[in-house]
N, CA, C and O atoms as a GROMACS GRO file, in nm:
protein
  488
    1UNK      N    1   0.081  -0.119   0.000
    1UNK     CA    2   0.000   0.000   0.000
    1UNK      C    3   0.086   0.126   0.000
    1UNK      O    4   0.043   0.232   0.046
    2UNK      N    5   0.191   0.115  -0.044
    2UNK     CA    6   0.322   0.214  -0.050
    2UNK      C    7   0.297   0.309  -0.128
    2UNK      O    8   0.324   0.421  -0.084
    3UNK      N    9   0.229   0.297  -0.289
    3UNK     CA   10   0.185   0.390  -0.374
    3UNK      C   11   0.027   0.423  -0.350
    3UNK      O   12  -0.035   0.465  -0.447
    4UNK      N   13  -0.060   0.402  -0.191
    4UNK     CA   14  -0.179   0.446  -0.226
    4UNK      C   15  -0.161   0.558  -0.184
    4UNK      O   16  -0.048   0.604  -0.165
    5UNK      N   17  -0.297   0.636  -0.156
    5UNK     CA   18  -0.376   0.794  -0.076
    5UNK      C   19  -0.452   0.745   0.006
    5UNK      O   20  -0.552   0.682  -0.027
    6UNK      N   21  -0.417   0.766   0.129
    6UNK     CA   22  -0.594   0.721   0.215
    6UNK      C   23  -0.504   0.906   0.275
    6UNK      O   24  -0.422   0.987   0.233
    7UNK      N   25  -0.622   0.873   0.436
    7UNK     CA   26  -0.603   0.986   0.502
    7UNK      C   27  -0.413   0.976   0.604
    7UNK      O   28  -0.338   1.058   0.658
    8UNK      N   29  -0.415   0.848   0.582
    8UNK     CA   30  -0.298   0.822   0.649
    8UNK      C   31  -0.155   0.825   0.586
    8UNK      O   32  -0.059   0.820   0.663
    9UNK      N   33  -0.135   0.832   0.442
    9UNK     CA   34  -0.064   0.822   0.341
    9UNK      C   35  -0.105   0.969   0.234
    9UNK      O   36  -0.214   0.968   0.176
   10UNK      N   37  -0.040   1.052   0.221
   10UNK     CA   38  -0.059   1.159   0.151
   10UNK      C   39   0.056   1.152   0.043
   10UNK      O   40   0.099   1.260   0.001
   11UNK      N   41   0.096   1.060   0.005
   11UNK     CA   42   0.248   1.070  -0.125
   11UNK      C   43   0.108   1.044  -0.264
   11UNK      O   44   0.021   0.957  -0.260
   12UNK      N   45   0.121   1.128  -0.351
   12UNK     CA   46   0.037   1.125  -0.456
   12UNK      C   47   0.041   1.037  -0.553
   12UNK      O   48   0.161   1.035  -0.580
   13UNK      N   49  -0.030   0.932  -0.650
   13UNK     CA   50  -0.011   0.880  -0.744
   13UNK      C   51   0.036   0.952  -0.863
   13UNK      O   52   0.057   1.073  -0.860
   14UNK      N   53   0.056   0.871  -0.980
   14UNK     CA   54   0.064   0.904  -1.087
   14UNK      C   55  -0.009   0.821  -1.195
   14UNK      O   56  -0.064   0.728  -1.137
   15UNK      N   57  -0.031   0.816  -1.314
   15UNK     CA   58  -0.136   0.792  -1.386
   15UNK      C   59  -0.120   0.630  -1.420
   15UNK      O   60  -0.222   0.568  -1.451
   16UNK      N   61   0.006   0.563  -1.414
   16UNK     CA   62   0.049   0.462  -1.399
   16UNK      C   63  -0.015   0.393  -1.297
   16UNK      O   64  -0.067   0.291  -1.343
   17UNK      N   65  -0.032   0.405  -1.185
   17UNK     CA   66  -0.112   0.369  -1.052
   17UNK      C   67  -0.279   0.362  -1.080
   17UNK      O   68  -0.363   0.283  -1.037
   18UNK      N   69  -0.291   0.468  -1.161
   18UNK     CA   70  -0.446   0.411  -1.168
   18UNK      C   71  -0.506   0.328  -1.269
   18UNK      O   72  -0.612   0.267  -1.251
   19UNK      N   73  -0.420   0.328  -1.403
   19UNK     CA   74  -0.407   0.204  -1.495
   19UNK      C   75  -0.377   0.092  -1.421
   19UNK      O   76  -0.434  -0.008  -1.466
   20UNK      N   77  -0.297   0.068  -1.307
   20UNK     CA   78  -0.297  -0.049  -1.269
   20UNK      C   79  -0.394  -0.057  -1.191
   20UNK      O   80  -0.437  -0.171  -1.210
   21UNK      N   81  -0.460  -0.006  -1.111
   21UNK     CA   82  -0.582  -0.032  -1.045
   21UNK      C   83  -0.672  -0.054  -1.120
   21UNK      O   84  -0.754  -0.135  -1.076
   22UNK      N   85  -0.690  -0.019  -1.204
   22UNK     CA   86  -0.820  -0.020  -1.344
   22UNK      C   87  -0.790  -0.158  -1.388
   22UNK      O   88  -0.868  -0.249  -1.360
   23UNK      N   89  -0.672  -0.180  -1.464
   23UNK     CA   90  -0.675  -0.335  -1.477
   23UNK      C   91  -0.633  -0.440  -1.404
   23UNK      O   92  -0.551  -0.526  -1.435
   24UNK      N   93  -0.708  -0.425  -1.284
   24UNK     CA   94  -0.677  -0.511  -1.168
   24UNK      C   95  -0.844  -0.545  -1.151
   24UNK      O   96  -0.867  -0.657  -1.106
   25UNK      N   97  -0.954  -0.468  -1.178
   25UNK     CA   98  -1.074  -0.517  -1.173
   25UNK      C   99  -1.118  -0.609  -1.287
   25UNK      O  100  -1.069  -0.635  -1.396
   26UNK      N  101  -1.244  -0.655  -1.214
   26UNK     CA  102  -1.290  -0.747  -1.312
   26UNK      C  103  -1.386  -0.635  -1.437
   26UNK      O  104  -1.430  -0.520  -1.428
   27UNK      N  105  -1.386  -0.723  -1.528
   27UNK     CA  106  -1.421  -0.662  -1.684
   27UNK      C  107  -1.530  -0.567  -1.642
   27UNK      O  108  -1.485  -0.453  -1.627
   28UNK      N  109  -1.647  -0.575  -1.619
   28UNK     CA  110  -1.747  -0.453  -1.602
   28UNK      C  111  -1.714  -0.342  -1.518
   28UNK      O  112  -1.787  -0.242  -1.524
   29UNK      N  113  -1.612  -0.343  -1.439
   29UNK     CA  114  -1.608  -0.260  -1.391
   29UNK      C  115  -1.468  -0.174  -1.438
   29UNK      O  116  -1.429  -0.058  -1.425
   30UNK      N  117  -1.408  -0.318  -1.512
   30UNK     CA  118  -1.296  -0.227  -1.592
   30UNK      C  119  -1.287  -0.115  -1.666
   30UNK      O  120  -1.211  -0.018  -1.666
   31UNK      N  121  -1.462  -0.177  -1.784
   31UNK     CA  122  -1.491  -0.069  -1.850
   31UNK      C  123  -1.532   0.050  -1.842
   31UNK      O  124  -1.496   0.145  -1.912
   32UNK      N  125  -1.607   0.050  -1.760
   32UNK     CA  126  -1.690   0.181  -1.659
   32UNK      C  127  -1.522   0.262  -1.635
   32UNK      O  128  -1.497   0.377  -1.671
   33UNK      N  129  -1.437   0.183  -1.577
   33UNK     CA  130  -1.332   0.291  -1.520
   33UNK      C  131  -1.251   0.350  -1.607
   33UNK      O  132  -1.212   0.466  -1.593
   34UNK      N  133  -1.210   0.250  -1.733
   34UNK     CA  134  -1.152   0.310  -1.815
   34UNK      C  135  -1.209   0.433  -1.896
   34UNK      O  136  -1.139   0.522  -1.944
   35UNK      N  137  -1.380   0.423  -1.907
   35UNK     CA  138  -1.431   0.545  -1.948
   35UNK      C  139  -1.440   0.664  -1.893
   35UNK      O  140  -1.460   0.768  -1.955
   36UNK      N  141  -1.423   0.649  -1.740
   36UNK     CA  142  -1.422   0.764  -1.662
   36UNK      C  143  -1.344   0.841  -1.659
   36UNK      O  144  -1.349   0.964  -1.657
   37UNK      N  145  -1.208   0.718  -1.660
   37UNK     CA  146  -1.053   0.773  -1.677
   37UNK      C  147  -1.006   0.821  -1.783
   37UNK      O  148  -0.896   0.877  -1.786
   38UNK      N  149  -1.103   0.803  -1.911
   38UNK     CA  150  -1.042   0.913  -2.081
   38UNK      C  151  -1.167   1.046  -2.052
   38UNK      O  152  -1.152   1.154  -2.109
   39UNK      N  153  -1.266   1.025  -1.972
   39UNK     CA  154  -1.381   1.127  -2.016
   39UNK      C  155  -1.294   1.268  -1.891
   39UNK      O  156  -1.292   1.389  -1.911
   40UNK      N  157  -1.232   1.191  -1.768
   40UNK     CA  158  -1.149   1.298  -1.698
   40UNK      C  159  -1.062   1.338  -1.741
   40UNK      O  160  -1.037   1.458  -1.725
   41UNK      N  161  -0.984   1.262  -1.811
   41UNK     CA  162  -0.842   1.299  -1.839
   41UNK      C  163  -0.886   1.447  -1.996
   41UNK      O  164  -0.836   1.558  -2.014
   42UNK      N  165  -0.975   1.384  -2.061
   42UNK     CA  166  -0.979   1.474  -2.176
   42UNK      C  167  -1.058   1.595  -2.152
   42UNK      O  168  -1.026   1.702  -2.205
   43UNK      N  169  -1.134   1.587  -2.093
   43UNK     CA  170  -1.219   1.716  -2.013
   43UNK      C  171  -1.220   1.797  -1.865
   43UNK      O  172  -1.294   1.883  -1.819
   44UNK      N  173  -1.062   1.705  -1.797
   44UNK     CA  174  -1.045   1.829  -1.698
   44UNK      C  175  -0.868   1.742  -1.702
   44UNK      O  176  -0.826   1.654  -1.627
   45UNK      N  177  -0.813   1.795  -1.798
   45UNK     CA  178  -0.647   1.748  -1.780
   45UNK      C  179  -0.610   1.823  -1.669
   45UNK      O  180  -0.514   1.764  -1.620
   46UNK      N  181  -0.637   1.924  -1.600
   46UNK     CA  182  -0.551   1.953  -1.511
   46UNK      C  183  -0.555   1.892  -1.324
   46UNK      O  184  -0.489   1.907  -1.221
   47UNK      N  185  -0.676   1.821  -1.369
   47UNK     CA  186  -0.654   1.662  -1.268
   47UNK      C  187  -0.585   1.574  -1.262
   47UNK      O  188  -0.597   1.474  -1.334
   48UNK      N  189  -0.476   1.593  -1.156
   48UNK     CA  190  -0.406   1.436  -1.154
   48UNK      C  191  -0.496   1.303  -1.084
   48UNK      O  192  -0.567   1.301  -0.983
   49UNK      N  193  -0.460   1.191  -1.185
   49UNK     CA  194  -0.495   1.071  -1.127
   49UNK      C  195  -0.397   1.044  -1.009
   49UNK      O  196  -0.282   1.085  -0.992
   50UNK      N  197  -0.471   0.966  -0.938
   50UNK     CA  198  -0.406   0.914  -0.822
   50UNK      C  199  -0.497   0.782  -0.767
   50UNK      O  200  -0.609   0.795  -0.816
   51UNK      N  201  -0.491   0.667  -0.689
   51UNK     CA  202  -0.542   0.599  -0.623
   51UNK      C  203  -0.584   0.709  -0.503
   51UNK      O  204  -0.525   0.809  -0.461
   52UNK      N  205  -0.728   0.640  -0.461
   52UNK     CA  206  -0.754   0.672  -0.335
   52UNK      C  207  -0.886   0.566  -0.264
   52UNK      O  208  -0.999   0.550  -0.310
   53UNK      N  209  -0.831   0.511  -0.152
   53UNK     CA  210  -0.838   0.383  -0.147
   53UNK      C  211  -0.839   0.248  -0.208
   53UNK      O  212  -0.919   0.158  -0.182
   54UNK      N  213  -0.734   0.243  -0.298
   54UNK     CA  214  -0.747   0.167  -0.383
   54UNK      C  215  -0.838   0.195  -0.545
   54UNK      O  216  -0.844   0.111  -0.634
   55UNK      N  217  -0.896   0.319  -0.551
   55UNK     CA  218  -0.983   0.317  -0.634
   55UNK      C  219  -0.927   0.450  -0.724
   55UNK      O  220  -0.862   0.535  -0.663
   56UNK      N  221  -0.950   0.467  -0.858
   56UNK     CA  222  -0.909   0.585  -0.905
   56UNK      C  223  -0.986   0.686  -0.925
   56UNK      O  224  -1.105   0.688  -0.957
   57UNK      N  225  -0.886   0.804  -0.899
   57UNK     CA  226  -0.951   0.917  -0.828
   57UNK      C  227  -0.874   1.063  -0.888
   57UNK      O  228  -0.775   1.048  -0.959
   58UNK      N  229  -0.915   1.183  -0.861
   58UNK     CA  230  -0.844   1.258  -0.980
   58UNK      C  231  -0.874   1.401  -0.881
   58UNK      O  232  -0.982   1.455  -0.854
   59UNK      N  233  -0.756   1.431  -0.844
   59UNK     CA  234  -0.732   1.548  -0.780
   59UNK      C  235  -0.683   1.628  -0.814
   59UNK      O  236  -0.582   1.614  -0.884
   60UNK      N  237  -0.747   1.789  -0.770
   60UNK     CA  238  -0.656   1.925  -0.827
   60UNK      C  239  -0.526   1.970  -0.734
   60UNK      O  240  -0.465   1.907  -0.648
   61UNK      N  241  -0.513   2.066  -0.771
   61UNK     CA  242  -0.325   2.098  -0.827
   61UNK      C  243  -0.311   2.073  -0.633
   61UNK      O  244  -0.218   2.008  -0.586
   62UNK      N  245  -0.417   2.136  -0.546
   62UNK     CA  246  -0.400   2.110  -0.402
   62UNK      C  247  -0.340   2.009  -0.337
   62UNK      O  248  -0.266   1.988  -0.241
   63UNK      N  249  -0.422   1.933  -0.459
   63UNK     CA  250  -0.409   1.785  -0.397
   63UNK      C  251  -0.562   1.696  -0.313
   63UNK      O  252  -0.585   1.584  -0.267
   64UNK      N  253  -0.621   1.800  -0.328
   64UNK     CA  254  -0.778   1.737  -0.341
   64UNK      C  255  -0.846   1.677  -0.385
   64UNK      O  256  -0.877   1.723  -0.494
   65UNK      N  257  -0.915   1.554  -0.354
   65UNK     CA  258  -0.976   1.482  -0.451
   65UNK      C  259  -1.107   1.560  -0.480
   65UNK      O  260  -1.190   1.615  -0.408
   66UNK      N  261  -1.090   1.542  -0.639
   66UNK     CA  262  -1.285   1.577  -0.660
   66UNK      C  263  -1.406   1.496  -0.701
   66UNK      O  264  -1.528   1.507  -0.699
   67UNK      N  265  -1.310   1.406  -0.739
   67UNK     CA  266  -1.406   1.313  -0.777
   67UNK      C  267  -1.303   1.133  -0.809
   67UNK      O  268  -1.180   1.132  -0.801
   68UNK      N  269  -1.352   1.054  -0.830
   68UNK     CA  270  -1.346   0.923  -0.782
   68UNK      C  271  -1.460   0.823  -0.885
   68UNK      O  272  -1.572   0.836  -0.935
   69UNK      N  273  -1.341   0.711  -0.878
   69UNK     CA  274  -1.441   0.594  -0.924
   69UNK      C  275  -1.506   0.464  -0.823
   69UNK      O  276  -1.429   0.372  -0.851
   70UNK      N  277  -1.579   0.422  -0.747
   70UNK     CA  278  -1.553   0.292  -0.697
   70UNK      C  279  -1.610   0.231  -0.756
   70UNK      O  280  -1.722   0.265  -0.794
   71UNK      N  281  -1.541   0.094  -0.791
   71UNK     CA  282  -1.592  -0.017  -0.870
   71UNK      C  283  -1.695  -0.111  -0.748
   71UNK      O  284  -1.680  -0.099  -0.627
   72UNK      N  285  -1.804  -0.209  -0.820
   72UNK     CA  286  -1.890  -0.241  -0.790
   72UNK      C  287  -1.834  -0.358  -0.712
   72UNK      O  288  -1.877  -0.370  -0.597
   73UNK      N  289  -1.745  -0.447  -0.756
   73UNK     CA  290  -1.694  -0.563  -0.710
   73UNK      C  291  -1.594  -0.547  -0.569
   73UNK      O  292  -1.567  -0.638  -0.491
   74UNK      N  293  -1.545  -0.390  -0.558
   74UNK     CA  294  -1.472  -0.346  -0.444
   74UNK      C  295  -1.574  -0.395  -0.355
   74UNK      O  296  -1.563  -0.511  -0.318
   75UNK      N  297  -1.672  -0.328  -0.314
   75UNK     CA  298  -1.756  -0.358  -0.184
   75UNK      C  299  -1.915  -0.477  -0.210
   75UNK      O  300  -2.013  -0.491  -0.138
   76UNK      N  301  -1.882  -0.541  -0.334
   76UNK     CA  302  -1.979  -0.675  -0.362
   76UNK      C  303  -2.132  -0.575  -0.381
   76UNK      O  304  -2.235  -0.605  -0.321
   77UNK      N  305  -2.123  -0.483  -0.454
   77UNK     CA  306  -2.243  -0.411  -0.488
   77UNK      C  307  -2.322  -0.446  -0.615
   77UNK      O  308  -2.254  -0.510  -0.695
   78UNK      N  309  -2.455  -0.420  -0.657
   78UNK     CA  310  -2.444  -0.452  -0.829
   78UNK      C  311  -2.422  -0.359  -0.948
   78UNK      O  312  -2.432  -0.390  -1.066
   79UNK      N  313  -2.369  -0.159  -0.865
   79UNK     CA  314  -2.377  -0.115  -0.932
   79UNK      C  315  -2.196  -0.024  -0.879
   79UNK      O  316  -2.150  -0.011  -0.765
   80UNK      N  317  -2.153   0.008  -0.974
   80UNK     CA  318  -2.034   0.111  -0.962
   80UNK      C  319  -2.094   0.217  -0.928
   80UNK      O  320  -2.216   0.222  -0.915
   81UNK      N  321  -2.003   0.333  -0.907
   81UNK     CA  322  -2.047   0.504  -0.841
   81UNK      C  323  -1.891   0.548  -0.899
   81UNK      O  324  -1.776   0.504  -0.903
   82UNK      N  325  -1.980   0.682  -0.947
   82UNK     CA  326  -1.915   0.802  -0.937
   82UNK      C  327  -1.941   0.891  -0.836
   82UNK      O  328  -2.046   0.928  -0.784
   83UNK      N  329  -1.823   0.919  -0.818
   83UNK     CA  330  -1.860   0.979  -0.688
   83UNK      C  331  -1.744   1.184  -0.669
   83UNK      O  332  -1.633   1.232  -0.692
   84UNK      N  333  -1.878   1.223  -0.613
   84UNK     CA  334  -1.739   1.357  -0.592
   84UNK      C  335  -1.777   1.401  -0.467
   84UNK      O  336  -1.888   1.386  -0.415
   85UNK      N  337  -1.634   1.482  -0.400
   85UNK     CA  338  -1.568   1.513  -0.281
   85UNK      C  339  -1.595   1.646  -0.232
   85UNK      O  340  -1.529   1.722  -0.303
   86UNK      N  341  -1.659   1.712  -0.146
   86UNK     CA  342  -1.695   1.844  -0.104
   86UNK      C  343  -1.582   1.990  -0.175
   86UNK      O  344  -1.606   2.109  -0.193
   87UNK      N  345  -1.474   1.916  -0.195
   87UNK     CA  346  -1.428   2.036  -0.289
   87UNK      C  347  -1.474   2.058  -0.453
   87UNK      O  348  -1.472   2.164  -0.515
   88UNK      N  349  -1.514   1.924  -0.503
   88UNK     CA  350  -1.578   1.980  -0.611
   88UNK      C  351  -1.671   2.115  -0.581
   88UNK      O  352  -1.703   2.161  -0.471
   89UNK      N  353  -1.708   2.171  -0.737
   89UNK     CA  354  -1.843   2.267  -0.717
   89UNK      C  355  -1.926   2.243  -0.780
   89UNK      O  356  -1.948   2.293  -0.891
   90UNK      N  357  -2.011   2.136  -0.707
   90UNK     CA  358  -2.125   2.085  -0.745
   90UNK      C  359  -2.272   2.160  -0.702
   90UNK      O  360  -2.378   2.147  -0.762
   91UNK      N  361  -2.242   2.256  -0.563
   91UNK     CA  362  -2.367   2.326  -0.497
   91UNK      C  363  -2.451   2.397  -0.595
   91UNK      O  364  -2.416   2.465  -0.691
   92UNK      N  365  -2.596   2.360  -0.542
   92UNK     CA  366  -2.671   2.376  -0.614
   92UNK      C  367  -2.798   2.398  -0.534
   92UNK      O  368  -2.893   2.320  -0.525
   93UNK      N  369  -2.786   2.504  -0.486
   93UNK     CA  370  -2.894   2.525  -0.414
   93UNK      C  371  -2.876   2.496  -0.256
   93UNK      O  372  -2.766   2.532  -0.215
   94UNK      N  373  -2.946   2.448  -0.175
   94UNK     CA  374  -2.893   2.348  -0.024
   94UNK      C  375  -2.926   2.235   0.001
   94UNK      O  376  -2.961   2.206   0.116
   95UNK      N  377  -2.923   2.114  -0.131
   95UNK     CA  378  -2.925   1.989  -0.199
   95UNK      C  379  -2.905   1.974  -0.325
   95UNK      O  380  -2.978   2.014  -0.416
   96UNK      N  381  -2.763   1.891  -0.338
   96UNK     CA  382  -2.749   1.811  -0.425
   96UNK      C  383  -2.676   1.705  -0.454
   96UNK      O  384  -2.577   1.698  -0.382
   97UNK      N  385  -2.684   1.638  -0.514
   97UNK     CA  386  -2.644   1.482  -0.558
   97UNK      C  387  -2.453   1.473  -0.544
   97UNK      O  388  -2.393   1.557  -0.611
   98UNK      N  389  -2.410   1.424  -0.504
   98UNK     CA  390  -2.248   1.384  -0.499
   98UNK      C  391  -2.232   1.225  -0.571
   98UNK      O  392  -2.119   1.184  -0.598
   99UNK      N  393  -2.343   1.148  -0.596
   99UNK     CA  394  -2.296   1.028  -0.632
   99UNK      C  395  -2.361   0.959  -0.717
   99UNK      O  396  -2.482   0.947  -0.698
  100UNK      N  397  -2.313   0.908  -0.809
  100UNK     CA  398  -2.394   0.828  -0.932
  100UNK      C  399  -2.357   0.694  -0.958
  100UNK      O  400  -2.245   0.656  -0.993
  101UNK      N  401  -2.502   0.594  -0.931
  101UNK     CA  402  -2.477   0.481  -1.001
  101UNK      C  403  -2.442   0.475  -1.106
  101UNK      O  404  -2.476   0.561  -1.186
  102UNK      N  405  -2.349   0.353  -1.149
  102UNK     CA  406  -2.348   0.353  -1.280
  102UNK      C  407  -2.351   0.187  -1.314
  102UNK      O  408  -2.298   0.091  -1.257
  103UNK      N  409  -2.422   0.196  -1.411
  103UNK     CA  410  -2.411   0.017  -1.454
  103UNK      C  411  -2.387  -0.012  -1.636
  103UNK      O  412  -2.412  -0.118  -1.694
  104UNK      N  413  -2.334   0.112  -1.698
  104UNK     CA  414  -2.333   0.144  -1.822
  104UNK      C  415  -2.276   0.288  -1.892
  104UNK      O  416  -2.338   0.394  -1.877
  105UNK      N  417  -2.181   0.281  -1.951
  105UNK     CA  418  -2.217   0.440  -2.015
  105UNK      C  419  -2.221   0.413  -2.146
  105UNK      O  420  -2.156   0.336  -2.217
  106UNK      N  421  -2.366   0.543  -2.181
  106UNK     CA  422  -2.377   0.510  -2.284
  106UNK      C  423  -2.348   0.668  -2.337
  106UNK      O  424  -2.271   0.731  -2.265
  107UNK      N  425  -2.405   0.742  -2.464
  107UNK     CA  426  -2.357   0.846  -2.495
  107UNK      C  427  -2.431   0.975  -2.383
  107UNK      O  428  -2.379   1.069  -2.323
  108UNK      N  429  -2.557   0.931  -2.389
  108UNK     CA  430  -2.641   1.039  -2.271
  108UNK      C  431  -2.581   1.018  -2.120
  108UNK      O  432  -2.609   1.103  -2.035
  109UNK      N  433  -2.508   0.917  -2.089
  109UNK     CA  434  -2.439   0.905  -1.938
  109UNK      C  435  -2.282   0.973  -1.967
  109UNK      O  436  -2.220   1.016  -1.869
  110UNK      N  437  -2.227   0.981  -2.089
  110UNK     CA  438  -2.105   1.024  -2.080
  110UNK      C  439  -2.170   1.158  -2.076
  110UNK      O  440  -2.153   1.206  -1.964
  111UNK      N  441  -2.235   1.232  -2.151
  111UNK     CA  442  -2.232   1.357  -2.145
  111UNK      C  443  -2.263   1.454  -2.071
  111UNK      O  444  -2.233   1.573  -2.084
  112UNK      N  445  -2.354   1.378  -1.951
  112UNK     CA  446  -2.393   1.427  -1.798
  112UNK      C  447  -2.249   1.420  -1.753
  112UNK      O  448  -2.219   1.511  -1.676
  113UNK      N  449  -2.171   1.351  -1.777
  113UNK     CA  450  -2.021   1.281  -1.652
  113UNK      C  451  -1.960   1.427  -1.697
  113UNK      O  452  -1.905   1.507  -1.621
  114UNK      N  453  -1.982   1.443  -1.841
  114UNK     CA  454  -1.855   1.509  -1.900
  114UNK      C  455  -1.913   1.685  -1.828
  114UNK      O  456  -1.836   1.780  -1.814
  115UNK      N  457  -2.011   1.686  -1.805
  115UNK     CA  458  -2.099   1.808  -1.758
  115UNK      C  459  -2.068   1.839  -1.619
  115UNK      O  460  -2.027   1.948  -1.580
  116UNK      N  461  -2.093   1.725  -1.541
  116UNK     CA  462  -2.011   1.714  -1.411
  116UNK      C  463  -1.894   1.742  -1.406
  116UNK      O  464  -1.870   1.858  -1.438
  117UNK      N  465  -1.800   1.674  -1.376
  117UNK     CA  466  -1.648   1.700  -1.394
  117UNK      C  467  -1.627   1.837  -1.449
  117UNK      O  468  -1.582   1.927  -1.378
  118UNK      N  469  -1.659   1.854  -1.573
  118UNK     CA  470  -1.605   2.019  -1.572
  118UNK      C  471  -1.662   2.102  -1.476
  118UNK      O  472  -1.591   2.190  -1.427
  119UNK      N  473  -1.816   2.088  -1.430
  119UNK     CA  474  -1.830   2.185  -1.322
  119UNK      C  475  -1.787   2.146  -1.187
  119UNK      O  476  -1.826   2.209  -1.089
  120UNK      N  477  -1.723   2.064  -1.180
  120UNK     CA  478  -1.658   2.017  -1.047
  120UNK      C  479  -1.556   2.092  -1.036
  120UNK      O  480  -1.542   2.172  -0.943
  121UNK      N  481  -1.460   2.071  -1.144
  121UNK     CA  482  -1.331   2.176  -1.166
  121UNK      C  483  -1.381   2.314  -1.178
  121UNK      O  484  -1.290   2.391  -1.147
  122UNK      N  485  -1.478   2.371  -1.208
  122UNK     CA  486  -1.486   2.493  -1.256
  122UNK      C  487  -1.440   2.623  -1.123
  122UNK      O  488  -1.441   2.743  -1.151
   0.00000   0.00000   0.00000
């Protein structure tokens, strides 16, 4: 656990670390991550990937996470989550959503993700 992030370990990943976490899951959840991981990387590059708990996760220049993948098979669920971190800027009023099932992306789920994430960074 030498290259993770929890709260106890603050040494940052690099993008290498979360390719290997990505293909360390099983196939459905591979795919889900690998899409998350080109739809972040191409629509908010100035997020570094990093593990965080084992899961990949994509923090600004601080070092904050904003958002995150957990795969479904991590905690024996039937669905993956996207998920984002109180420093995103997601507020929207005094309720709103931080987390999304996911069991598919299709073009209408990438383009909400891709909608998110940039206003997370924004």
């Amino acid at each position: 656990m030498a290259e993770e992030l929890s709260p106890k370990n603050n040494k940052l990943n690099d993008d290498a670390a979360v390719l290997k976490a990505i293909a360390a899951m099983p196939e459905a959840d591979r795919v889900l991550a690998e899409k998350i991981h080109a739809i972040v990387k191409a629509n908010a590059p100035e997020l570094r990937p990093r593990t965080w708990y084992g899961m990949p996760a994509y923090a600004n220049k601080a070092g904050k996470v904003l958002c995150f993948f957990q795969n479904a098979s991590k905690f024996k669920t039937r669905y993956a989550t996207l998920g984002f971190q109180h420093d995103s800027k997601l507020d929207d009023g005094n309720m709103w959503p931080v987390s999304f099932a996911l069991t598919k992306i299709t073009d209408v789920e990438e383009k909400r993700i891709i909608e998110l994430v940039k206003r997370a960074v924004s």
